[in-house]
ZASE-993308 format. One record per residue (C-alpha): chain; x, y, z. Coordinates in steps of 0.5 Angstrom, whole numbers, plus 500, padded with zeros to 3 digits. Layout:
 chaine   X   Y   Z
      A   X   Y   Z
...
//
This chain:
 chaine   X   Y   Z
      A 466 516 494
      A 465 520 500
      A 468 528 502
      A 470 528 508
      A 470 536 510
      A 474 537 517
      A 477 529 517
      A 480 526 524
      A 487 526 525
      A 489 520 529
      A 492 521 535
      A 500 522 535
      A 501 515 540
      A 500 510 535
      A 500 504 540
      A 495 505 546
      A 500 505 552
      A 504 510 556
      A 510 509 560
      A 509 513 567
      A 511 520 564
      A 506 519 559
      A 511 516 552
      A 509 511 548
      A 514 505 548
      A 517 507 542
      A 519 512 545
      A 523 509 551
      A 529 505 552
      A 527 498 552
      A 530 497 560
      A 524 503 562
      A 519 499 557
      A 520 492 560
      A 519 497 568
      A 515 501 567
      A 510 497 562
      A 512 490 564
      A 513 490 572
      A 508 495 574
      A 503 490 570
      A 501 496 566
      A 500 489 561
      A 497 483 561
      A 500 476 560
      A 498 470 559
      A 500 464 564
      A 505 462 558
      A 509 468 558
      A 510 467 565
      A 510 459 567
      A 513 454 563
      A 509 447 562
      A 513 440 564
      A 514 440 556
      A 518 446 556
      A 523 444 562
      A 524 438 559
      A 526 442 553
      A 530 447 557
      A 533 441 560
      A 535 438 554
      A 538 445 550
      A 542 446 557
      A 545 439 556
      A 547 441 548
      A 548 447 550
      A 554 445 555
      A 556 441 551
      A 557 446 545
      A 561 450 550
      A 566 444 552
      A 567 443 545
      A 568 450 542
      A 570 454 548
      A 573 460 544
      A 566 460 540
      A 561 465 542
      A 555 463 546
      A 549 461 543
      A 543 464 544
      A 538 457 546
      A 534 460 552
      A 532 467 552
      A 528 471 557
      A 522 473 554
      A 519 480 557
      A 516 477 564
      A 524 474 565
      A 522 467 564
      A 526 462 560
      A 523 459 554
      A 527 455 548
      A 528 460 542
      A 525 456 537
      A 518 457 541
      A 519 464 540
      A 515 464 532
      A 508 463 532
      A 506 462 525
      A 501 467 523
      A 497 470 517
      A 494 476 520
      A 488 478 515
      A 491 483 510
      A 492 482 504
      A 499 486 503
      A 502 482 509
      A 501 476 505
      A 506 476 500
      A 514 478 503
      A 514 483 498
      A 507 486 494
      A 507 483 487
      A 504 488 484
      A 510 494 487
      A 516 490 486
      A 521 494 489
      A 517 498 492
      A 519 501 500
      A 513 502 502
      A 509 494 500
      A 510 487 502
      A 510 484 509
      A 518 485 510
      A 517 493 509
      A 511 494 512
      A 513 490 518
      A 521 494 518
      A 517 501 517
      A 511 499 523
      A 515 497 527
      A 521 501 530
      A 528 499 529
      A 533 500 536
      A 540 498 536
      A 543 492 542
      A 546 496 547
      A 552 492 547
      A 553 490 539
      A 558 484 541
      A 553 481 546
      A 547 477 545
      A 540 480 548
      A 538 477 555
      A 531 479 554
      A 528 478 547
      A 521 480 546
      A 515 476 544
      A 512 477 536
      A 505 479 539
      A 509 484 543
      A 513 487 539
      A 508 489 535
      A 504 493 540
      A 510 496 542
      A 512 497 535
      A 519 498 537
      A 525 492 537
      A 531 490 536
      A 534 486 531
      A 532 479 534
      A 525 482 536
      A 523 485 529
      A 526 478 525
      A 522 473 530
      A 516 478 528
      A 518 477 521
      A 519 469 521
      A 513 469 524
      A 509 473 519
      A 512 469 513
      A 511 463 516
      A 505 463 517
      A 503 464 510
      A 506 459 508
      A 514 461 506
      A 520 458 509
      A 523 462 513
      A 529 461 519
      A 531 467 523
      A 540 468 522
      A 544 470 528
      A 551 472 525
      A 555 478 525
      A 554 484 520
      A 558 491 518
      A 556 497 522
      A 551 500 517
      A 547 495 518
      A 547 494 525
      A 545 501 526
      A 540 501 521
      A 545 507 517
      A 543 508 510
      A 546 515 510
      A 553 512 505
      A 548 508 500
      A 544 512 494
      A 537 513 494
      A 535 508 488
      A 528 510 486
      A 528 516 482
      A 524 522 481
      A 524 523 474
      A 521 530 472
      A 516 529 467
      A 517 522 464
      A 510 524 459
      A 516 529 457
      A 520 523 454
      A 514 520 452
      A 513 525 448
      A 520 527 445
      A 520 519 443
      A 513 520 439
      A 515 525 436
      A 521 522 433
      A 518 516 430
      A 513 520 427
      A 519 524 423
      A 522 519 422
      A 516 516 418
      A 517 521 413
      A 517 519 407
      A 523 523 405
      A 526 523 412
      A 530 518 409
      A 534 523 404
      A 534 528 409
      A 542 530 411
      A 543 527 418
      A 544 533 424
      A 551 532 427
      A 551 528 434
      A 554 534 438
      A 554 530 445
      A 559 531 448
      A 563 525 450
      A 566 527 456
      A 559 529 459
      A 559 521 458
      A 565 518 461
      A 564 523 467
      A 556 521 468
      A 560 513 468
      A 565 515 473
      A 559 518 478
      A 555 512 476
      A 560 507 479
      A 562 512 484
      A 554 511 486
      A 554 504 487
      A 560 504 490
      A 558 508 497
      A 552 503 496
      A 556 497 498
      A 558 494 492
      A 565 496 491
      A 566 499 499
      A 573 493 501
      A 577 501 503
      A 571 502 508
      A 570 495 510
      A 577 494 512
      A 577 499 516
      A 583 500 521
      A 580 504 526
      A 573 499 527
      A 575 495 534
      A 568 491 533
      A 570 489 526
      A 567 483 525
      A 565 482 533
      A 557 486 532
      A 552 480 532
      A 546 482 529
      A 539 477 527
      A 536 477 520
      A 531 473 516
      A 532 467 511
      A 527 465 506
      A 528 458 502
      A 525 456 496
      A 521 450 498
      A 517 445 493
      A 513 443 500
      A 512 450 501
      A 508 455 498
      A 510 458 492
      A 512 465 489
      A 513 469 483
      A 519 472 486
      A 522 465 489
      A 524 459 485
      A 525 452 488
      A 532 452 491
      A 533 459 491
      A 536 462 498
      A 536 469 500
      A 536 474 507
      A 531 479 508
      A 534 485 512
      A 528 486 518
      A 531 493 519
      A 529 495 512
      A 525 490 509
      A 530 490 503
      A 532 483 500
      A 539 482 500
      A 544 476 497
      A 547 471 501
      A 553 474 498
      A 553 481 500
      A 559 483 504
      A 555 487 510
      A 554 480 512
      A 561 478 516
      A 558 470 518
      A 554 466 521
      A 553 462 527
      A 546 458 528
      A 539 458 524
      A 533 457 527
      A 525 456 525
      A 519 454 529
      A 522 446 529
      A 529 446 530
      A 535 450 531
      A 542 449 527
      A 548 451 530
      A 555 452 524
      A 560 448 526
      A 567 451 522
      A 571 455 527
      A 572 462 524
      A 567 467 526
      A 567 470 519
      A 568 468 512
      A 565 467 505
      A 562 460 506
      A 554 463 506
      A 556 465 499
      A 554 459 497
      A 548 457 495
      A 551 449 498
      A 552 452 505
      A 545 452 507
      A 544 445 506
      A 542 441 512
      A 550 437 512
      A 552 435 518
      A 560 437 516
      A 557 444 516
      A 551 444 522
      A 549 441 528
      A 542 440 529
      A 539 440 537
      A 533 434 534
      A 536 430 531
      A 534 421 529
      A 536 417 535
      A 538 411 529
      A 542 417 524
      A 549 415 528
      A 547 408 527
      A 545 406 520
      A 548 411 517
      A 555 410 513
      A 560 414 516
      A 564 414 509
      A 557 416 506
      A 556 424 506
      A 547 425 508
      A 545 432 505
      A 539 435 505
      A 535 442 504
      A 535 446 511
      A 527 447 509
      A 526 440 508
      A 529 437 514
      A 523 439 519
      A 519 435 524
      A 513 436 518
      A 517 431 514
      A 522 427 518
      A 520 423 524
      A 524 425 529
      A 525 422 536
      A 526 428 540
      A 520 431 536
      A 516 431 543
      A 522 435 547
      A 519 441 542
      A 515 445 546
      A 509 449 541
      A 510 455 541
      A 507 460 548
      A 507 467 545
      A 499 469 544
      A 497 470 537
      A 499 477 534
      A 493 481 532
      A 493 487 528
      A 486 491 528
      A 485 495 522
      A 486 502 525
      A 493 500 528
      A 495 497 520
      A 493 503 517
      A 497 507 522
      A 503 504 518
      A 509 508 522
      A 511 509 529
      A 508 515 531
      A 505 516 523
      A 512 518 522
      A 519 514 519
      A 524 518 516
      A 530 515 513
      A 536 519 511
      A 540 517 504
      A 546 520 502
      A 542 523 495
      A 535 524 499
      A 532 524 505
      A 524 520 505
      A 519 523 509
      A 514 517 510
      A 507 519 513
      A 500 515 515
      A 494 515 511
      A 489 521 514
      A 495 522 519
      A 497 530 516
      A 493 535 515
      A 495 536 507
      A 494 528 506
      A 501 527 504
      A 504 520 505
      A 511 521 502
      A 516 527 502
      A 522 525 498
      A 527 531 498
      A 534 529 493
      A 540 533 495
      A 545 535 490
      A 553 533 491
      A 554 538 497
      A 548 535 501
      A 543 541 499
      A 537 540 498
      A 536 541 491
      A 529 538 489
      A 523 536 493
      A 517 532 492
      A 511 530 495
      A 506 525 494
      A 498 525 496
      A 493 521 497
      A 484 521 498
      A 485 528 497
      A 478 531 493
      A 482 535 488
      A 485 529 485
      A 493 532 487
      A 497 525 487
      A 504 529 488
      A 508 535 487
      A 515 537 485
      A 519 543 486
      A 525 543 481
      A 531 549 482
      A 532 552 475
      A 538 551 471
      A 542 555 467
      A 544 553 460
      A 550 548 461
      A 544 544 466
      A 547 546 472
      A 541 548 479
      A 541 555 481
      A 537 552 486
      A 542 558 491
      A 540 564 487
      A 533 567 489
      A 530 565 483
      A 523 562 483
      A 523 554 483
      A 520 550 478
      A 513 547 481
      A 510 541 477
      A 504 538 480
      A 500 531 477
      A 493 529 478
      A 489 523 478
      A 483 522 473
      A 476 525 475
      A 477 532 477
      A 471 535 477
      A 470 542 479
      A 463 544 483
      A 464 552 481
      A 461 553 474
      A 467 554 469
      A 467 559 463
      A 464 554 457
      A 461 549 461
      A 466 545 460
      A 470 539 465
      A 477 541 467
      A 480 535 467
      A 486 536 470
      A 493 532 469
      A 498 536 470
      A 500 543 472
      A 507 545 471
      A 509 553 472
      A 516 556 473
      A 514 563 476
      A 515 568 471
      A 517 565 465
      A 512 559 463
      A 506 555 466
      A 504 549 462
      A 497 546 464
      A 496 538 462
      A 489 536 461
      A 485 529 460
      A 483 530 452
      A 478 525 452
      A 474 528 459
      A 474 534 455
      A 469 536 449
      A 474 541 446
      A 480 535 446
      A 484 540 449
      A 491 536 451
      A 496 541 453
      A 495 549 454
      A 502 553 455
      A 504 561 456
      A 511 563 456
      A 511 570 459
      A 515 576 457
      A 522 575 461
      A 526 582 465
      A 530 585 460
      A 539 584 462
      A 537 576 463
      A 536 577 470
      A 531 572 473
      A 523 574 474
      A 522 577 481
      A 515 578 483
      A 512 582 488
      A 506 582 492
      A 502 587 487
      A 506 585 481
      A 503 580 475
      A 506 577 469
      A 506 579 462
      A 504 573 457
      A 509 572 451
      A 505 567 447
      A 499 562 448
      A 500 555 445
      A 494 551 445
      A 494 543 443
      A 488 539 441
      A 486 532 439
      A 480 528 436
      A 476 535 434
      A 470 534 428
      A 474 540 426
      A 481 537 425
      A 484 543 431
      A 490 540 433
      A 493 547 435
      A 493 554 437
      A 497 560 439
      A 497 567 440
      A 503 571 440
      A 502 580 445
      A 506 584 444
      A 510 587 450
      A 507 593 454
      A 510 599 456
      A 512 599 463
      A 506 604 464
      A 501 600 461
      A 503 595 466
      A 501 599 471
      A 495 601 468
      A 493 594 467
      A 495 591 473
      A 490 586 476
      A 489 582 483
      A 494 577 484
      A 492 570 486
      A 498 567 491
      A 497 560 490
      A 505 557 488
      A 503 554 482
      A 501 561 478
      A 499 567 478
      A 493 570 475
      A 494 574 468
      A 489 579 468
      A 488 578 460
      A 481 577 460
      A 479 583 465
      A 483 587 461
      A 481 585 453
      A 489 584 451
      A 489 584 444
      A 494 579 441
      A 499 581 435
      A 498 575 432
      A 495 568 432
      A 496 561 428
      A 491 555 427
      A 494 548 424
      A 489 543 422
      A 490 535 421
      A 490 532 414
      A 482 530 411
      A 483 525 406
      A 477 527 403
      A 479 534 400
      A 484 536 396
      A 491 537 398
      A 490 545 396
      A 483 546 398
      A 485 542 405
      A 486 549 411
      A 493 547 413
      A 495 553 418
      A 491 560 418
      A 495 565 421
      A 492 572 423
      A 496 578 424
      A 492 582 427
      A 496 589 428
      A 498 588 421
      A 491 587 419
      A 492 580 415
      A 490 574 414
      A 494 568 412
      A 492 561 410
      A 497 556 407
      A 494 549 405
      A 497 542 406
      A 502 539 401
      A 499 535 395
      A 502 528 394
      A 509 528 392
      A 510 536 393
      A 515 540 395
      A 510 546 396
      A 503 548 397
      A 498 553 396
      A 497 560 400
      A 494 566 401
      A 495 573 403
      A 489 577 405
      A 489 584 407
      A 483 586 411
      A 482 593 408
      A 481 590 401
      A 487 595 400
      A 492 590 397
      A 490 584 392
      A 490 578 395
      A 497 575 394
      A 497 568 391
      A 503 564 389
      A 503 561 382
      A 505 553 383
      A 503 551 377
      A 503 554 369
      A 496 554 367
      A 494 554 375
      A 487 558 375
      A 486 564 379
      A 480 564 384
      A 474 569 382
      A 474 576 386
      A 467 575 389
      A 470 567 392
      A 475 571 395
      A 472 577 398
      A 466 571 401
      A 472 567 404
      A 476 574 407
      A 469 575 411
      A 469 567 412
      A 476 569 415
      A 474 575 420
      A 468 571 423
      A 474 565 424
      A 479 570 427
      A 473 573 432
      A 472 566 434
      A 479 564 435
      A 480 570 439
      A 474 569 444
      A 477 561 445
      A 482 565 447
      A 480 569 452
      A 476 564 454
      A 481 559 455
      A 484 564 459
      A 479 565 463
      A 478 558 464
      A 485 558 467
      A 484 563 471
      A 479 560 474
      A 482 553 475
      A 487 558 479
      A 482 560 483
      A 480 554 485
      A 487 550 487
      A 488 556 491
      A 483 555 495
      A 483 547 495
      A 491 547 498
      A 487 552 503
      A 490 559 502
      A 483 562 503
      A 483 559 510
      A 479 552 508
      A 482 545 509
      A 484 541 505
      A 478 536 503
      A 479 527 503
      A 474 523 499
      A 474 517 502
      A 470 510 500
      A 464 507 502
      A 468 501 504
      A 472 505 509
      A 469 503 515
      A 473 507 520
      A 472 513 517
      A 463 511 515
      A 461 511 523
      A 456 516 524
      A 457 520 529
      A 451 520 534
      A 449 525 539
      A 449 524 547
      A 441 522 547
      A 441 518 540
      A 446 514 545
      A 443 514 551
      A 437 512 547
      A 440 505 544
      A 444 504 550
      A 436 504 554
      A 433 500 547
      A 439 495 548
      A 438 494 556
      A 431 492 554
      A 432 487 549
      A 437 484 554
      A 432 484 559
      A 426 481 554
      A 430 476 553
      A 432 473 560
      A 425 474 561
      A 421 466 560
      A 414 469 558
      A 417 475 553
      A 414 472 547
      A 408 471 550
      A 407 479 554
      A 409 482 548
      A 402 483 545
      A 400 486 552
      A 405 491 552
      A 404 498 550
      A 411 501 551
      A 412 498 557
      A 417 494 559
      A 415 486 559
      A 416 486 566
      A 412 492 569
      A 405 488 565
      A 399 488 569
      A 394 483 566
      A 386 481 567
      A 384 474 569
      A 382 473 563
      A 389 475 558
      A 393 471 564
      A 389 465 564
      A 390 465 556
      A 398 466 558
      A 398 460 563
      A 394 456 558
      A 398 458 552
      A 405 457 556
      A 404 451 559
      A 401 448 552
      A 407 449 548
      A 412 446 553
      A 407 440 553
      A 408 439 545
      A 415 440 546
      A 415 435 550
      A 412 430 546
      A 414 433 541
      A 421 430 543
      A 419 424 546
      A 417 422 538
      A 423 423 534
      A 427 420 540
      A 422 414 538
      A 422 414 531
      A 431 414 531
      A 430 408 536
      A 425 405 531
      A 429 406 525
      A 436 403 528
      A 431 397 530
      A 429 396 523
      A 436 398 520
      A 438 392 525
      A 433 387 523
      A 436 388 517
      A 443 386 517
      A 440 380 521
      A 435 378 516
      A 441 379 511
      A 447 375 515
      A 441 369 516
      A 440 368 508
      A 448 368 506
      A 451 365 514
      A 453 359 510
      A 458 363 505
      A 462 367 510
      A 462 362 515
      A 469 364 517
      A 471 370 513
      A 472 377 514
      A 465 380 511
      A 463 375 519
      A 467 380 523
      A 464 386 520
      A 457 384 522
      A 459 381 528
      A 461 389 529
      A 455 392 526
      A 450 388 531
      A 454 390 536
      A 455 397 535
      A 447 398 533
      A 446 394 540
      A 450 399 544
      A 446 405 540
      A 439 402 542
      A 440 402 549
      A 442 409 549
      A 436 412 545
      A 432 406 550
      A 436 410 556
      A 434 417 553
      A 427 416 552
      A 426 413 558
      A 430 419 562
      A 426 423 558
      A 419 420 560
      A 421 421 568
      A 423 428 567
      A 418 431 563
      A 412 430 568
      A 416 434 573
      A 419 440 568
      A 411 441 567
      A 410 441 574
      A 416 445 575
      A 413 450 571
      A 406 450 572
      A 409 452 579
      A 413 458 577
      A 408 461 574
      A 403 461 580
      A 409 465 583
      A 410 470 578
      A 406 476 580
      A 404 478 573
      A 399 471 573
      A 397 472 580
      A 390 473 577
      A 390 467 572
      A 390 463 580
      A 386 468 584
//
């Protein structure tokens, strides 16, 4: 991995070309696009674009004729988009619009990315919504008179939806899908690309290791050898809070479309119906390429506005009028503008009750039975597997081949931005290395008012390992967010794993940081990876002391919070360590002032000033795992040190099949005796000296778990320290790690003269290789250039001699395989012959006769060719050796070899 300190922010136009004052396409109405970059030839196109071949008018001649024919029978019926004008204004066929192609990332290979199902972000069909910039039709009843080429849409990075849908099938074409664009008619929420009335179905859980946890804990009660007989605790879930929880669950799918007929059936909505909108259609094929998420048979529409996949029985899709791919072009023969057909599966079968094709079989009306319905798939009926007389009308298609470069694929986004506006959230997308802070996704959820509640922010190549960010408003007791009030959030914070620090942490040991979780003034929890550390520390967490009255922690700018208690949580440790804590008594308000220490600002925490100050806890507790190999009251299960009353306690695990354990009550002074319950009758008492031997034991253990204490505590101060300093609070960038394979971003930056340097070394190999006697000048050169040699008599007869030999055995060189070729086909021919004469009596009139016949005529006609090459070859070899012998008397670097 590479640290990349200052990290180019890319240019805000994401496309390369400007209008007149300076906008990017994506930016400007498609009117000033087809002026200002079109017209003015700020473009340039190919002689397709704005020239059509005799193939092409035959077909526009052929469509024009179905065309009035569809109009004279159907009059009442909208017309249909067959000829379109592309971007330079000359009519091309609709059909040869797709241009089949695979552009070279493997995410746009599959419609939606197989390891991310679901995911808004992956996929050909949500790259393709999210690149390119979705515009409304200026009149939503009629269809485009321009419609835009895949090729420039994608440099445009904008397009309507019949431009982003041929950009679509085009791209899943190519890689082998079954795809067909759909003209038909849809709601206004999807004409207008609205997703403020549907719900935001991808969820932030808090903190799903929470969850986790909880489960964990669960099975490991329940596993109990007495859990079984333990008197169950009452369910007190309230059974409202179910029902209501139901009621807003299906008051949520219906604002998604699933149960909205109120708001489709709209009164006031004069377009009801009428809005014409274009999206794509995939088909499970078996002649097709396959797909996990498609199965053969399987029919279903991609929304190019979204990328989303979208039943063929949705309602925000009113009907269709025609279908078409890069082979032909089916119009729906039923009268209605809208309706349910498409709801079934069986509409989109090839029948001819249901769909006119434009390319049809000559002989279909003759050898057909007109009692006897033909029907075949859509997808199977093409020019790839039926033979089709009109197939030559179809013109290939003119587009030039979209391109995609790998700057412009990681831009992602229009501006290296899109923002889409739900009715529960709003999501922020943004480009790799486009933002300062390196994030690639802010999802902000709002509550059922519309206020922004919780706030979370996704990472990406950040050094310090920051994946994402959550900002929770606290809650009261009943669960509801004070999100108004002016109490602190909640901040959790997750990492990826190898965070490693540079700066030198107390104890030498990893950070190893998972997550971060801190909610200002009461608590902060700190997750680690356990087995990157050597202590196995999983979990640390403080509770601070809350103001008194129940008011909600306020901080100032010279204020710090008041640790309340230390939990601390381990795993895997020699010494069987699962848990530590540390409970502080409350200082006084004066002693507050007198112990205050400097204040980190960084969100996620602030300093406690524990370790600056040596404050002393009033108690502290150890728990230890079970070891098989000791006896159950010899085995330390928990050691606790209440240091302001000057004990020590030490209780011991539960033998088998006991209800109670050992323990013991040391006092530190040795005023009171030992305190040791009696579990048994005849139990021995340990001897005084063993117990004297363990309390000293005991207070070098309480001075050891004191320094982890403080210890840790500096630890996290420290890793304050340094998140404040990596989001940047102390003045310093955020810092990206980039891989070794990123080849944007691994270019060395070489100076004006390092430039100028391989410019010139460049002018001169280009030189030395236009030069016929470089190979030979270059023992002579002495950091000149080949051409600017001066050469003795001596050195420039050698040159003459050695240029004039190599051509020589060149030549003859050439002369003998062209020999040798003429020799062995004349040996090859005397074989078939010497062949054919040993068995000419067998097949006299057979098959095997013609086949020699055609042997022997095939080798003649190559000896005579290798006969005329030698031959030319002979005549011309003479005069390319005077030719050169003649150059090399004009070349002034020899005159001294003919002086």
């Amino acid at each position: 991995m590479i640290t990349l300190q200052n990290f180019e922010i890319p240019n805000h136009n994401t496309c390369g070309l400007e209008t007149k004052d300076g906008e990017p396409p994506y930016a400007v109405s498609k009117e000033r696009r087809l002026k200002e970059l079109v017209e003015t030839s700020e473009m340039q196109f190919p002689e397709s674009y704005w020239k059509n071949t005799t193939k092409e008018e035959m077909c526009l001649e052929f469509v024009e004729n179905f065309k009035n024919q569809y109009t004279q029978l159907y009059p009442s019926r909208s017309p249909l988009l067959l000829s379109p004008s592309n971007e330079t204004g000359c009519r091309k066929f609709i059909c040869s619009f797709l241009r089949p192609t695979e552009l070279p990332y493997e995410e746009l290979y599959d419609w939606e990315s197989p390891t991310c199902r679901g995911d808004p972000v992956r996929g050909c069909a949500a790259y393709t919504a999210n690149y390119v910039r979705y515009e409304e039709l200026p009149r939503p009843t009629e269809l485009p008179s321009v419609v835009v080429s895949p090729a420039t849409t994608l440099k445009w990075q904008i397009g309507d939806c019949f431009d982003m849908s041929i950009l679509l099938a085009s791209l899943l074409l190519g890689t082998g899908y079954d795809a067909y664009v759909v003209i038909g008619y849809a709601t206004p929420e999807v004409c207008e690309n609205n997703q403020s009335r549907k719900v935001w179905k991808n969820t932030m859980e808090p903190v799903a290791e929470r969850q986790e946890e909880l489960n964990k804990d669960k099975a490991r009660h329940r596993n109990r050898k007495y859990y079984s007989k333990l008197r169950q605790r009452p369910n007190l879930s309230s059974q409202f809070d179910k029902e209501q929880a139901e009621k807003k669950q299906q008051a949520e799918k219906t604002a998604d479309g699933e149960a909205i007929a109120d708001e489709k059936d709209n009164d006031d909505d004069e377009l009801q119906g009428k809005r014409i909108h274009a999206w794509v259609m995939l088909q499970g094929s078996a002649n097709r390429r396959k797909d996990a998420s498609i199965e053969e048979g399987d029919v279903f529409f991609i929304e190019s506005s979204t990328g989303q996949r979208v039943p063929i029985n949705d309602a925000n899709y009113l009907g269709i009028d025609c279908i078409f791919n890069d082979q032909n072009y089916w119009v729906r023969m039923q009268e209605s503008r809208t309706g349910t057909e498409h709801h079934d599966k069986s509409f989109f079968t090839f029948d001819l009750k249901r769909w006119e094709p434009v390319f049809v079989h000559d002989d279909e009306d003759e050898e057909e039975d007109p009692n006897e319905q033909t029907v075949t798939a859509v997808g199977e009926y093409s020019p790839s597997n039926a033979q089709l007389d009109d197939q030559d009308l179809v013109p290939p298609s003119w587009v030039q081949r979209p391109t995609l470069s790998r700057r412009q694929y990681e831009n992602r986004y229009a501006g290296h931005q899109k923002t889409l506006e739900y009715r529960n959230a709003r999501v922020e997308l943004f480009a790799e290395y486009s933002e300062p802070d390196l994030k690639v996704k802010v999802v902000t959820l709002k509550d059922e008012f519309g206020v922004d509640e919780e706030v979370h922010t996704f990472f990406k190549y950040r050094k310090d390992k920051l994946k994402r960010r959550a900002l929770y408003p606290p809650r009261d007791e009943n669960g509801n967010a004070l999100f108004r009030s002016n109490t602190a959030k909640i901040q959790h914070e997750w990492f990826e794993e190898g965070r490693r620090s540079e700066q030198a942490l107390p104890g030498g040991s990893q950070e190893a940081l998972a997550q971060h979780i801190n909610e200002e003034g009461k608590k902060r929890t700190m997750v680690f990876y356990s087995e990157a550390r050597l202590d196995g520390l999983v979990k640390r967490v403080e509770v601070f002391f809350e103001p008194k009255h129940g008011t909600p922690a306020v901080f100032r700018e010279d204020s710090q919070p008041a640790i309340k208690k230390i939990m601390e949580f381990y795993k895997d440790r020699e010494d069987r360590l699962v848990y530590r804590s540390a409970t502080f008594a409350e200082p006084s308000l004066a002693s507050q002032h007198e112990s205050r220490a400097k204040v980190h600002t960084y969100a996620g925490g602030v300093g406690t000033g524990l370790t600056e100050n040596k404050q002393m806890p009033r108690k502290m507790a150890e728990k230890f795992e079970r070891n098989p190999e000791v006896p159950a009251d010899q085995d330390v299960a928990k050691r606790t040190f209440y240091i302001s009353l000057n004990e020590i306690k030490v209780e011991y695990h539960y033998g088998p099949e006991r209800i109670t354990r050992s323990s013991r009550l040391y006092s530190k002074d040795m005023k009171v005796p030992v305190a040791i319950p009696v579990l048994q009758p005849h139990q021995k008492q340990p001897k005084a000296s063993m117990l004297a031997d363990e309390l000293r034991s005991l207070v070098v253990k309480e001075k050891k778990a004191l320094d982890e204490i403080r210890l840790k505590q500096a630890f996290v101060d420290d890793v304050l320290r340094i998140r404040q300093e990596e989001e940047g609070l102390t003045g310093r960038k955020c810092q990206a790690e980039i891989t070794v394979y990123d080849t944007l971003r691994n270019e060395t930056k070489e100076t004006k003269i390092d430039e100028e340097q391989r410019k010139a070394d460049e002018r001169r190999r280009a030189e030395q290789r236009k030069d016929y006697l470089a190979p030979y000048l270059s023992q002579y050169c002495k950091g000149t250039a080949t051409r600017d040699v001066r050469l003795s008599a001596k050195d420039a007869v050698d040159v003459k001699n050695a240029v004039l030999k190599d051509l020589k055995d060149r030549l003859i060189q050439r002369a003998h395989i062209m020999q040798n070729r003429l020799d062995r086909e004349k040996e090859e021919l005397a074989r078939h012959q010497t062949n054919f004469h040993k068995s000419q009596e067998q097949m006299a009139e057979s098959k095997e006769h013609e086949h020699y016949i055609q042997i022997v005529e095939n080798a003649m006609w190559r000896i005579s060719i290798l006969e005329k090459r030698l031959e030319r070859h002979q005549d011309q070899a003479l005069q390319k050796y005077a030719n050169l012998d003649m150059k090399l008397r004009s070349d002034p670097r020899l005159k001294e070899a003919f002086a």
